[in-house]
N, C-alpha and C positions, 0 to 999 in steps of 0.2 A: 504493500500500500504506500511506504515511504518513497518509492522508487518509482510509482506512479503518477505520486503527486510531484516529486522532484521534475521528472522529465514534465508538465503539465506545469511547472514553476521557470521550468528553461526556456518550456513556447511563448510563456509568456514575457520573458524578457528577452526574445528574439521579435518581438512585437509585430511592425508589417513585413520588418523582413520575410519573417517564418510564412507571412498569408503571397509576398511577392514571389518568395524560392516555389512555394504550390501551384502558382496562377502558371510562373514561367513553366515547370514540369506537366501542365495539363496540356498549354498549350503544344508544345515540344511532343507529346505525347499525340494530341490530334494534328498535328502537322505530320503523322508518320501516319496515319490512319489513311489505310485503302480504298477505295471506293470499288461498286461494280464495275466491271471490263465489259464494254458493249460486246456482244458476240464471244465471250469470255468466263471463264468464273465468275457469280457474285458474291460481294461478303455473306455470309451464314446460311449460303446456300441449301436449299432442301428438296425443291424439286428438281426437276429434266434440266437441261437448258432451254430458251425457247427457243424453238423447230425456228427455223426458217428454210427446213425442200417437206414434200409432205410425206416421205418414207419418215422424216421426224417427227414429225405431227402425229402419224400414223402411232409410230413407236410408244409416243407420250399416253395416247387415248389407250392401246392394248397395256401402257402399263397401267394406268388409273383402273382402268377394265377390271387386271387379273387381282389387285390389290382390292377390290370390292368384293371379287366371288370369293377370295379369301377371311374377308373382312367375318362376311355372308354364312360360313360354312364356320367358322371360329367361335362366331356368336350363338349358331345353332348347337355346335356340338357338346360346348360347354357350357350351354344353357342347359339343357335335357340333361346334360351331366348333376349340374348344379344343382338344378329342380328335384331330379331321381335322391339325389342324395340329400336335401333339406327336406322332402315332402313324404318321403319311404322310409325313413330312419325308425330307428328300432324303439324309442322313447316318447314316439308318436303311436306307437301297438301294431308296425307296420308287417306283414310276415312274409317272407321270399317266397316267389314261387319257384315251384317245383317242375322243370321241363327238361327236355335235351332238346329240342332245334323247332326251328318255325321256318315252316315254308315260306311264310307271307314277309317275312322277317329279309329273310337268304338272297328272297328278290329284290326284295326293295334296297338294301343295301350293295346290292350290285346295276341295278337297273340306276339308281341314282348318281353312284358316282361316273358310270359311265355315260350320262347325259351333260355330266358336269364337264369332263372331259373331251366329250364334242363339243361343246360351247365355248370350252377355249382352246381346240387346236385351230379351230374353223379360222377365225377372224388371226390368230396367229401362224398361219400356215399361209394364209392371201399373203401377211406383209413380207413372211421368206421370202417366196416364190417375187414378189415385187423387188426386193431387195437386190433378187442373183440376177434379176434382168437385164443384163448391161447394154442389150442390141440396141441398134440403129444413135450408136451416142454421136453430137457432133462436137466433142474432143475427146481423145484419149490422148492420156498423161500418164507415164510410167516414174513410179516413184520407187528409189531405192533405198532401202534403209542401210544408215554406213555409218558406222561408231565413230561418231555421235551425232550426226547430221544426215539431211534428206536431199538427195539428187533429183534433181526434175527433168525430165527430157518429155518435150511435146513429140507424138507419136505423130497422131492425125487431128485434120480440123485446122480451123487459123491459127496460126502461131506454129506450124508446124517448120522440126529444126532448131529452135529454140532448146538451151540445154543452160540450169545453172545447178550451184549446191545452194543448199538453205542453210545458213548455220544460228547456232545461238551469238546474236550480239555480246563482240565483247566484254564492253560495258554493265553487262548483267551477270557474265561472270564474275567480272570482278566484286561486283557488289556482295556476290555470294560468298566469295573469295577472302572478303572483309569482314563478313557479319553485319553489313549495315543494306539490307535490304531496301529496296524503294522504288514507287511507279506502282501504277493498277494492273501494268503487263509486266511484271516481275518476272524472271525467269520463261516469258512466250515471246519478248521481240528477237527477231531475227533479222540479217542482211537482207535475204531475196526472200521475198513471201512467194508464195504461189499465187499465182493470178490466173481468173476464170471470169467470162463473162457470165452476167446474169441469165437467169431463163433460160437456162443451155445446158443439154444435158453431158456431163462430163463423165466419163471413165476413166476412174485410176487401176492402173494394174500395178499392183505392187511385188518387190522382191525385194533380196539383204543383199549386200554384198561379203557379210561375216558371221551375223549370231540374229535367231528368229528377233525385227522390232515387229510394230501393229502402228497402221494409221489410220489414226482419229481423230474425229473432230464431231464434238458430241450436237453442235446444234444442225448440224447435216445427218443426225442418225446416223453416223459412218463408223465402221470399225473394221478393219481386213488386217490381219497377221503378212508380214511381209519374212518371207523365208528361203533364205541361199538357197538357190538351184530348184526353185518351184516359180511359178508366176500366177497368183491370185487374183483378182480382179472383183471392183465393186463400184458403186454411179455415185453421182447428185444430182440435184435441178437446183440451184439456190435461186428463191424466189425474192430477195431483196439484194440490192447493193450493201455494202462496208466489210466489216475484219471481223475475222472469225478464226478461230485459236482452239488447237487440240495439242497432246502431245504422244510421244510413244507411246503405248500402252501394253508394251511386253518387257519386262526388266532383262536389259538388256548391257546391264555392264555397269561398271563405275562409273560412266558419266549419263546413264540413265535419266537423271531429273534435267538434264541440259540440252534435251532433244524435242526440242516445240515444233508444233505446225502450225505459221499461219497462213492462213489462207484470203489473199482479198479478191473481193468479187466487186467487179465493174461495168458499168453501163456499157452495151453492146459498142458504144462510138471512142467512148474510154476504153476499152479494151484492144479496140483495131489500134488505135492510136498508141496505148502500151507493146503490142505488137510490131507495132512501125518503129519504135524506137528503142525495144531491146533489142531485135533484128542490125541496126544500123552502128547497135553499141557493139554488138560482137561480133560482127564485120569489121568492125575500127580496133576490137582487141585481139584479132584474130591474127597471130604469129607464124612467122617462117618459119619454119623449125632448124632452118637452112642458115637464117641469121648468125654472125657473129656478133656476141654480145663482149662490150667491156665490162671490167670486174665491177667496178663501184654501180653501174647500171644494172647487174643482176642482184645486187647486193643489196640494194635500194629499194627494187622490187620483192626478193625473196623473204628480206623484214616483214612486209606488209601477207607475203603468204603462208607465213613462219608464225606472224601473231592471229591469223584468222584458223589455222589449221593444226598445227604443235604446239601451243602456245597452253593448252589448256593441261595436254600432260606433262609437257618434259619441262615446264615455266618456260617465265620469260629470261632467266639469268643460263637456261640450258644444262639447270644440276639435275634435272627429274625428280622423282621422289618416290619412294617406296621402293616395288619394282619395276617404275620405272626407270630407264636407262637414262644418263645423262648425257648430251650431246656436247655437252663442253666438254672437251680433253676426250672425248671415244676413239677409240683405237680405228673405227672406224672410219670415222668422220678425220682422222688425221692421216689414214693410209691415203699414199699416195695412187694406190689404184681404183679411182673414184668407181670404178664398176661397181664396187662392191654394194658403196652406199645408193647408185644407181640402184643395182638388183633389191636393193631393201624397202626402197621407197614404192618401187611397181608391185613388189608380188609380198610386201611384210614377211612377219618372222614370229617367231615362238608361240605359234600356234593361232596368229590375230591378236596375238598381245598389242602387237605392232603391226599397225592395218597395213592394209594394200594400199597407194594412192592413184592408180590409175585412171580414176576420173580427170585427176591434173592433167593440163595440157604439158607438150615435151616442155615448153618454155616456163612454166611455174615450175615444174620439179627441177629443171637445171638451175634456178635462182635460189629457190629454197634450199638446195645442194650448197651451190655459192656459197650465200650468205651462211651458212652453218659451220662452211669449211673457212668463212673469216672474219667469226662472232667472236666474243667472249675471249678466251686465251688461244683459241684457233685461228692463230693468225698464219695461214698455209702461202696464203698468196696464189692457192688454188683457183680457175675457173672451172665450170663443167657447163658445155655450150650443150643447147635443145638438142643437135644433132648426136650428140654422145646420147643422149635417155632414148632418142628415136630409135637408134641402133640397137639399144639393150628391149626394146619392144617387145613381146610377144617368145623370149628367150625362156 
């Protein structure tokens, strides 16, 4: 009690300090405070997301549906339960009877439940069958799952040829990377989002290029397991414009929580338009392989493919951590027969510990070679030109 009133004798002679230090920490407190994500998680979420193609809408109604014949059948079973045993009980002068089986009994408890169960495969067996429909789509988009990011390549439809990776921003690693989390799209922005026109029905065919992900995107009703050396396939129609946010949904490795989909959907005129000008972007970034590059020129460039691609396991200082390998001082990365690191970066090692990078063009992985071989204390004075990784291709 003395120790109650003591500290209750301190607040009081901390006067408005004590009420300024509380006002500053609420506020400080709601200045971190998240909001809903349009097309996103909301704060204290509870139900669906809201549908925007009507395979979601559809999903939403059959779930509401099954959770009422449930509701329905709980309320019934352990009503009559409850009843039997409050109104039959032995201190009311109730006496058991005495039988071995009831025909009328045998039926009804088989006729019942199996009426229960046509009622709910019916309207959940329409939205499979709508679900696996993928025919007459006009795009399909093959999505690859790749530890820890999603490749996109437009198959068919406009935009076709178009090919980028999607990765987690940065910035939101780092934030992670700190403990100071922050934004309402926390751990979901990305570089390159997926883009689709509205009102269009799209096709994703997904696969992995190392360990089973799943792409998701919960207000599309979408979810397909993407799996090395299979090709799955699944649609959408999104019936509005804006960003819409899912992420893996098969744990798929230590960097698991840093694998977002977003997805933006755009006006038919906004789309061709996005179209026209990623087209024209990767025409203009579209390299020789033939090029001869100076050192400080690949070096410049392979920083920047070094901090979007490696950056997240081996850091930014190139010591690694755990088991990962450090790129500073590697035997490898110091051997003068750059083949080697060539061959490591196309086809990885220790089982996909260390991925494949064959997505990269020849010209990213000879810079990110570069620059690796003259980071940190690797001052080699090494180049490795596009035409060297060309040559180790397909070896």
């Amino acid at each position: 009690m003395k120790t109650t009133n003591a500290l209750w004798d301190r607040v009081g002679q901390w006067g408005p300090k004590a009420f300024l230090w509380l006002g500053a920490s609420l506020a400080a407190s709601a200045a971190r405070a998240v909001n809903d994500l349009p097309g996103g998680p909301a704060v204290n979420q509870l139900d669906l997301h809201p549908p925007v193609t009507k395979i979601a809408s559809e999903l939403q109604w059959l779930h509401n549906f099954m959770l009422i014949i449930c509701l329905v059948i709980f309320v019934g079973v352990f009503g009559v339960m409850f009843y039997s045993i409050l109104k039959h009980r032995k201190s009311l002068g109730a006496k058991p009877a005495n039988f071995h089986e009831s025909t009328t009994v045998e039926i009804v408890w088989t006729v019942v439940p199996f009426i229960i169960v046509i009622l709910m495969a019916l309207p959940a067996t329409k939205a499979v069958v709508a679900m696996k429909d993928t025919s007459a789509a006009d795009l399909t988009i093959k999505a690859t799952g790749i530890q820890w990011k999603w490749g996109y390549d437009y198959l068919k439809g406009e935009g076709e040829g178009i090919s980028f990776v999607s990765t987690l921003d940065s910035a939101q690693r780092e934030m992670s990377d700190s403990g100071k989390p922050s934004g309402d799209d926390y751990l979901l922005k990305v570089d390159n989002p997926l883009v689709v026109p509205v009102d269009r029905k799209v096709r994703i065919i997904t696969t992995a290029n190392d360990v089973i992900h799943a792409w998701m995107v919960p207000a599309f009703g979408v979810k397909q397991d993407a799996i090395p050396g299979f090709v799955r396939d699944t649609w959408f129609r999104a019936e509005k414009t804006g960003d819409f946010y899912g992420q893996c949904a098969e744990l798929c490795g230590k960097e698991h929580a840093y694998m977002p989909i977003h997805v933006k959907v755009l006006s038919q005129a906004d789309y061709t338009a996005w179209v026209d000008g990623k087209k024209k972007a990767m025409a203009a970034a579209a390299d020789d392989p033939n090029k001869v590059w100076e050192l400080a020129a690949l070096v410049e460039r392979g920083e920047k493919i070094y901090a979007a691609n490696c950056q997240a396991c081996h850091q930014a200082n190139g010591k690694g951590a755990g088991p990962i390998k450090a790129v500073d001082g590697s035997p490898v990365v110091l051997d003068a027969d750059k083949a080697k690191q060539i061959h490591v970066l196309l086809n990885g090692q220790n089982n996909g510990a260390m991925p494949a990078w064959k997505q990269l063009s020849d010209t990213e992985i000879a810079a990110v070679i570069t620059y690796t071989k003259n980071a940190w204390s690797n001052k080699t004075g090494q180049v490795v030109q596009p035409a060297e990784v060309l040559a180790q291709r397909g070896k």
